[in-house]
C-alpha positions as CSV (number, residue, x, y, z in Angstrom):
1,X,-114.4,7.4,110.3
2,X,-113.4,9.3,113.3
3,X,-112.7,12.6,111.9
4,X,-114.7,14.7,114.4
5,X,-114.7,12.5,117.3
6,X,-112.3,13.3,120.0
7,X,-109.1,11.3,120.6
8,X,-106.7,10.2,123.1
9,X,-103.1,9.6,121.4
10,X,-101.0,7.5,123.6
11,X,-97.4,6.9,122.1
12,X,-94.4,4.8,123.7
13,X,-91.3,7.0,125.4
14,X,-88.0,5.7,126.7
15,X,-88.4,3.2,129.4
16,X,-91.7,2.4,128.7
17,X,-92.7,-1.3,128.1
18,X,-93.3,-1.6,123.9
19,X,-96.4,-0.9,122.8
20,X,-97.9,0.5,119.1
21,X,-99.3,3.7,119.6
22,X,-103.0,4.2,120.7
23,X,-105.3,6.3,119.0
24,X,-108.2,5.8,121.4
25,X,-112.0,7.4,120.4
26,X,-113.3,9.4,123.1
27,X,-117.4,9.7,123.4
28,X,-119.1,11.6,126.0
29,X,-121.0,9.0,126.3
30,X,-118.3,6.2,127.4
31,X,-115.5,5.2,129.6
32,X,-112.3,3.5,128.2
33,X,-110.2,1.3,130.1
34,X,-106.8,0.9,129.9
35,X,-105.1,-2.5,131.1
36,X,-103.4,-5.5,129.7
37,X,-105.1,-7.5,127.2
38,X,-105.9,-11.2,128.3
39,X,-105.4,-14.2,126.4
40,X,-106.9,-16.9,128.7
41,X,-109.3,-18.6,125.9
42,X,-110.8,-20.9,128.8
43,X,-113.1,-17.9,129.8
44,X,-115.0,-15.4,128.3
45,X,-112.9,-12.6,129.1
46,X,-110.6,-12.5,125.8
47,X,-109.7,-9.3,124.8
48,X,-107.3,-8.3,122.0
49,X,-104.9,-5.1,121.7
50,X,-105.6,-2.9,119.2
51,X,-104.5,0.9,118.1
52,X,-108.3,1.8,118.7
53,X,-108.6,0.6,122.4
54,X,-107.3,0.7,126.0
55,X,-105.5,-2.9,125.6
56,X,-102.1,-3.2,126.0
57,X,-100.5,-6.1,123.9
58,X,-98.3,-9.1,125.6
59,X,-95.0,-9.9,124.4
60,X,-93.9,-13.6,123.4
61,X,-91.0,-15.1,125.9
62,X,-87.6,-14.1,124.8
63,X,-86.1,-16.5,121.8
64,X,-83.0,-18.2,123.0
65,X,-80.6,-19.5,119.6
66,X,-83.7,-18.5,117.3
67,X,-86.4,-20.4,118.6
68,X,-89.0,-19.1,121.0
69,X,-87.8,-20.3,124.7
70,X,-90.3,-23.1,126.7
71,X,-93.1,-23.1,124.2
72,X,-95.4,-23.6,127.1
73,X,-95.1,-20.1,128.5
74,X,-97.7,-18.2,127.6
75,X,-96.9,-14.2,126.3
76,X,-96.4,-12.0,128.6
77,X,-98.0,-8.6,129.5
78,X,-96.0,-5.5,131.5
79,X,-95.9,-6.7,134.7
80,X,-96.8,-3.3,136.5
81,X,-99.8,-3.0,134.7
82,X,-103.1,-4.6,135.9
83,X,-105.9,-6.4,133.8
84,X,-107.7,-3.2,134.4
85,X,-105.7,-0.2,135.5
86,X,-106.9,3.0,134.9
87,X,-110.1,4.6,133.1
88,X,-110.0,7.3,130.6
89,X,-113.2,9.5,129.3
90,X,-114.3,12.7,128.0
91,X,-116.4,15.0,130.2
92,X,-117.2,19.1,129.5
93,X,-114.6,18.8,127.1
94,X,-111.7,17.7,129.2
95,X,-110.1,14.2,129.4
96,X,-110.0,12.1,132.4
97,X,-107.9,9.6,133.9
98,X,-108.2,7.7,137.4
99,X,-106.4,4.8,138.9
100,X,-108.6,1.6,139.8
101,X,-107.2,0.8,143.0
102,X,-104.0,-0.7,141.2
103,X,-101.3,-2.0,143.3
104,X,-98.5,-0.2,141.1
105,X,-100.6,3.0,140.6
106,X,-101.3,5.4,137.7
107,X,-99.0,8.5,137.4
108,X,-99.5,12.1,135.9
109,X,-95.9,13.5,135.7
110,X,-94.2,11.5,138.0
111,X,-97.0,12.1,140.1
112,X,-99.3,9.1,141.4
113,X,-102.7,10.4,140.8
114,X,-104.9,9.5,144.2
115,X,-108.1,11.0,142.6
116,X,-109.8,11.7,139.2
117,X,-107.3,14.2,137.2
118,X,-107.4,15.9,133.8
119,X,-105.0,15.0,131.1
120,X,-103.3,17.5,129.0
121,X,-101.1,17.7,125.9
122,X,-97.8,16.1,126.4
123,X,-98.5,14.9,129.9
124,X,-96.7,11.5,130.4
125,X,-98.8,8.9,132.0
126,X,-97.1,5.4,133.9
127,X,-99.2,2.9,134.5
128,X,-97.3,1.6,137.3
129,X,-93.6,1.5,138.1
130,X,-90.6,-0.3,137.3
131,X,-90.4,-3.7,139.0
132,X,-86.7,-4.7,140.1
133,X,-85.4,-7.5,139.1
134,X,-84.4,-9.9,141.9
135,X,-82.7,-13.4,142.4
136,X,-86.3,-14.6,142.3
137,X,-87.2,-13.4,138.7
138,X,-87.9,-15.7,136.3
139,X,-85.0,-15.7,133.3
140,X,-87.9,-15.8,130.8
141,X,-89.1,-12.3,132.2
142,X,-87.4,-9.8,130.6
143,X,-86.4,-6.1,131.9
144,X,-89.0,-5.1,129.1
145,X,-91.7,-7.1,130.9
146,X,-90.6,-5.4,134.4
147,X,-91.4,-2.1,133.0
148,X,-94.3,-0.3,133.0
149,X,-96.5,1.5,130.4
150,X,-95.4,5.1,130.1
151,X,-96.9,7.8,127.0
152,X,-97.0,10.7,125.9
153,X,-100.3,11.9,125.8
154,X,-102.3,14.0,123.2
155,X,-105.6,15.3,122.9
156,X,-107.0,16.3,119.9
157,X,-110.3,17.3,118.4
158,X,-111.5,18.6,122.1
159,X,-112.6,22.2,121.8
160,X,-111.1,24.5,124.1
């Protein structure tokens, strides 16, 4: 199906909030945006995680004795990362990234990208930064959820 279309692979390293790795198409012709998926079925804005897309998947509240803790919270996505964080695309055969004015901030290498910047193979990318836990955190927000997104990136099928 995607056999010659460029991709973006985006797998989890250590620290990084859990997600399934991302095999995200790339078209000239489109920008992908990465950012938390959204659940709120009371709008229109519903969006589901997938291994195809930009969407990063929420994680149910911790289970306490083996049942789900207050079954009114809702799941929860990494805190650091906004609804819409950072875009992706192909352009003259080089990938993109750029932050969206997020108030945690897209990194490059430990580097907080200020302006549009070209991804490479094995680059790590952070969408934001570890939040500290505080006397003020809620106990059903785990260190997981505090974390941010962080992957190793590759490119494939861009020519050279």
């Amino acid at each position: 199906m995607f056999s010659n279309t460029p991709m973006l692979n985006l797998t989890p390293v250590s620290g990084s909030f859990p997600f399934q790795p991302k095999y995200i198409p790339l078209t000239s012709a489109a920008k992908v945006v990465l950012g938390s998926d959204v659940r709120d079925t009371t709008s229109s804005s519903v969006r589901t995680a997938t291994a195809l897309n930009g969407w990063f998947a929420s994680k149910p509240p911790p289970r306490i004795n083996g049942v789900n803790g207050d079954h009114a919270l809702a799941p929860i996505s990494s805190l650091p990362l906004s609804s819409s964080h950072s875009e992706i695309w192909l352009e003259e055969q080089k990938v993109y990234i750029r932050d969206l004015d997020t108030p945690f901030g897209t990194f490059v290498n430990n580097v907080k990208i200020k302006s549009t910047t070209v991804l490479k193979d094995g680059d790590i990318i952070s969408l934001g930064i570890p939040i500290p836990r505080n006397r003020n955190t809620p106990s059903h927000i785990t260190d997981e959820h505090l974390s941010p997104i962080i992957a190793k990136v590759v490119v494939a099928g861009v020519p050279s």
